[in-house]
N, C-alpha and C positions, 0 to 999 in steps of 0.2 A: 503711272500708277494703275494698279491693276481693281476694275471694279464687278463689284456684282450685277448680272442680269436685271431690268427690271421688268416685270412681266414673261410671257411665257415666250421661249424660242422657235421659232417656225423654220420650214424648211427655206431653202434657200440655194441661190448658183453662187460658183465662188471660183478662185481663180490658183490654179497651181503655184507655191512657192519655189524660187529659183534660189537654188545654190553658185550662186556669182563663183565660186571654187573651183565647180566641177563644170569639162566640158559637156555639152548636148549627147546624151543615150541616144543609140539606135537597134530597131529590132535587128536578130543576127542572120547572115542570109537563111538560113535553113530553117527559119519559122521558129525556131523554141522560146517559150518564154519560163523564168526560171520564177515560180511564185513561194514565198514563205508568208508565213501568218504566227506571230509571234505577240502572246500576253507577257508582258517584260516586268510587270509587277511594282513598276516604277522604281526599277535597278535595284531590290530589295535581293539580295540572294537568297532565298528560305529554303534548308536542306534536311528541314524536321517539322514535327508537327508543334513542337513547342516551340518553336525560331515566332509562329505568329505572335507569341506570346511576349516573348524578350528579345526577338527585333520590330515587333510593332510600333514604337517610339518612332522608328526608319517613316512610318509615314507622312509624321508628324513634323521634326526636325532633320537639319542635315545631314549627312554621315559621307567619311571621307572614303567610304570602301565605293559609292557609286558610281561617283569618277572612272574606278577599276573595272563596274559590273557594264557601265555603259562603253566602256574601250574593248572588252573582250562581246559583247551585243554586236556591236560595229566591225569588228575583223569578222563576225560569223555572216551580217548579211552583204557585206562584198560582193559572196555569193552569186545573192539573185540580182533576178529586174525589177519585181514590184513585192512589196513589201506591207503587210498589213500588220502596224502596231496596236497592240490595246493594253489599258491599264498604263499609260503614260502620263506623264506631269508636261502643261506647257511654262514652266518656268514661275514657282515659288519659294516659300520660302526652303521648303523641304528638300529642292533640291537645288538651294544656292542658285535662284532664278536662272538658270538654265532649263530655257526648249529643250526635251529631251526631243521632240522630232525632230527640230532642227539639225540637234547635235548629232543622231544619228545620222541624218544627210549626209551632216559634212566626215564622218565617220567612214560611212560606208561610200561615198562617195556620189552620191544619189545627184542626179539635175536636179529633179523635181519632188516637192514634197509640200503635204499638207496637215493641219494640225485642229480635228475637230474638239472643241472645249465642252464638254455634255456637265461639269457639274463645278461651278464658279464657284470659289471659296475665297475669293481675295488673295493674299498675300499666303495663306496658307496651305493651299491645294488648287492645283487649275486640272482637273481631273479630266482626261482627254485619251482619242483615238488618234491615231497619224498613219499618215500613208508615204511607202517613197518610192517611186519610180524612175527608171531610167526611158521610157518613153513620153513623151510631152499628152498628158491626158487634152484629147478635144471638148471635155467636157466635165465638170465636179460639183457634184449636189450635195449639200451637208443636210441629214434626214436626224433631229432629234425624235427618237423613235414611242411608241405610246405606250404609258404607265407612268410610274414616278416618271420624275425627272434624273436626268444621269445615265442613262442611256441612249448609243447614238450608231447611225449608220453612215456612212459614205458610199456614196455611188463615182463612180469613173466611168468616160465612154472612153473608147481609143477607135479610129476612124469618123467614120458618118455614112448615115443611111444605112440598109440592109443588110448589113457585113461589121456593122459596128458592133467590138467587143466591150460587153458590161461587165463589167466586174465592181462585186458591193462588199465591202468590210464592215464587221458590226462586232459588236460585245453585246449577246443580250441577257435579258433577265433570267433572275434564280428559278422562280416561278412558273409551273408550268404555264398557268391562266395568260399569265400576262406575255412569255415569250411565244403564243400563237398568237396573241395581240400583235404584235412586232415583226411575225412570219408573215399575215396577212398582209400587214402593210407594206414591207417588202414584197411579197409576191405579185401587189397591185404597181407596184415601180418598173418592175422589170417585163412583166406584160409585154410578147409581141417580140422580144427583142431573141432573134437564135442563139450566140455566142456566148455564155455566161459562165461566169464564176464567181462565184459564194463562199466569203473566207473570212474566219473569223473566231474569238471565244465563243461555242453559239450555248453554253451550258448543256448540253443534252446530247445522246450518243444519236450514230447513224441511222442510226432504224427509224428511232422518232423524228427524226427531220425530213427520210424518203418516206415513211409509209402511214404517217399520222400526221403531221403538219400540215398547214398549208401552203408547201411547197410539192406534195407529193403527186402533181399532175404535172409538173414538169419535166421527167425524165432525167433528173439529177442523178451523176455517179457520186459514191464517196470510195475515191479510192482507198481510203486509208483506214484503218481501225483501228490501228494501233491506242493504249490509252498512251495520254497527255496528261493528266493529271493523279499524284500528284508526283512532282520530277523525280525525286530520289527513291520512290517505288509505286509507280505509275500505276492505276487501277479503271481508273472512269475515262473515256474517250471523248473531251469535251469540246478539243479543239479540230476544226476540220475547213479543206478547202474540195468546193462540192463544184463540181462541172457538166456541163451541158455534152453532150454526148456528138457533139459539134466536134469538140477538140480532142484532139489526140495525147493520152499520155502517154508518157514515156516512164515515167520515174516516179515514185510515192518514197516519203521515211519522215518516222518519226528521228529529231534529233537527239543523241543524245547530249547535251548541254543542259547543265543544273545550273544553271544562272537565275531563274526564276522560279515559281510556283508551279508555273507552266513548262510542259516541253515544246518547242517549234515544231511545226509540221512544216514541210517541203515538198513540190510536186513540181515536175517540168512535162511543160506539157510542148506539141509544133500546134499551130494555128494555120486553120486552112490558107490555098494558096487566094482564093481570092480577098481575105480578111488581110493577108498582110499586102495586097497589092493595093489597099484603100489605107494603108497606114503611113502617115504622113513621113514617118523616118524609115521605113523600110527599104532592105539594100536590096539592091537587082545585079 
């Protein structure tokens, strides 16, 4: 039975979900890792502005088209290596108690995967972030992020000590006031750490997150600019994966798929050679 919170959620360490399915991911020898960051809308397809309207109910109760939106989700992130979902359900009534992380897992084929819960509704919404990775994270901190409640970050290490890649996925707030609330707090997480990437719904375009936030003493790239929202005539650039200048890219694109509200962003980046010699699955 699925219950509500009682009292407030704190941060916390937590442990990778294994897909029993799929064999163990490994980095490829050539260092690339393949990242998407995907708002999936909770398998809602909306391809108008009035779909909010007359497929809003889709939040509420089941609908047999998601089954379909989450199998065509699933062939697109095969794809990659690690995978930043937002705007997912962990399995209520809305979507016929189906983990939509899990299901992506087993979908995309994922080892490893995790399923942060930011806004418990019981039986009727398990409002939630998920992560899926094909390398065994050494490390995962579930960060419910500050403001309302319903907001949430996730941190992953991959290695240990000096060389160790952070990578944090977040959906944050509408609000300006409150999403430097949430940059702050993130910024004090990753402190110290060289390797990083930042991926996620962050609401707000590139500019504001490298040269007003506070993340703008970091040296963050945003490769991409393209808009993301909204899918079927794309205008505001809200989705983005921001990297430390550590890594090399290779690849930027927005996708085109209107499965969601949101378009995916995708970037392939090689990771230096000493980060992948401290990676517990890296081939030689």
């Amino acid at each position: 039975m699925l219950r509500r919170w009682v009292g407030e959620r704190t941060a916390s360490l937590c442990d990778a979900r294994v897909n029993p399915h799929c064999d163990k991911g490994r980095l490829p020898a050539d260092g690339r890792l393949r990242l998407l960051s995907f708002n999936i809308q909770v398998g809602i397809n909306t391809e108008r502005y009035h779909h909010y309207l007359t497929r809003g109910w889709q939040h509420l109760l089941p609908h047999t088209g998601r089954a379909t939106n989450l199998q065509r989700i699933g062939d697109l992130l095969r794809d990659y290596d690690l995978v930043a979902l937002q705007e997912v359900d962990g399995g209520s009534l809305r979507t016929g108690y189906v983990n939509q992380v899990e299901r992506l897992a087993q979908l995309g084929d994922f080892p490893y995967w995790y399923q942060q819960l930011n806004r418990n509704l019981g039986r009727l919404a398990q409002h939630s972030n998920g992560v899926l990775s094909r390398l065994q994270p050494s490390l995962i901190e579930d960060h419910p992020l500050p403001g309302p409640p319903g907001r949430g970050a996730i941190l992953m290490r991959f290695g240990e000590g000096r060389n160790t890649l952070v990578v944090v996925m977040m959906h944050l707030s509408l609000g300006a006031r409150t999403r430097t609330r949430q940059l702050a707090y993130i910024r004090e997480r990753v402190a110290g750490f060289r390797h990083l990437v930042l991926m996620g719904d962050m609401n707000t375009h590139a500019n504001d997150l490298l040269e007003h936030s506070p993340l703008r003493d970091l040296g963050l790239l945003a490769p991409q600019v393209e808009a993301t929202f909204p899918s079927w005539r794309p205008q505001r650039c809200l989705d983005h994966i921001l990297l430390s200048s550590s890594l090399t890219l290779e690849r930027v694109s927005v996708l085109s798929e209107s499965i969601s509200d949101h378009l995916p962003v995708a970037v392939d980046i090689r990771l230096p050679d000493e980060l992948c010699a401290d990676l517990p699955l890296a081939l030689t």
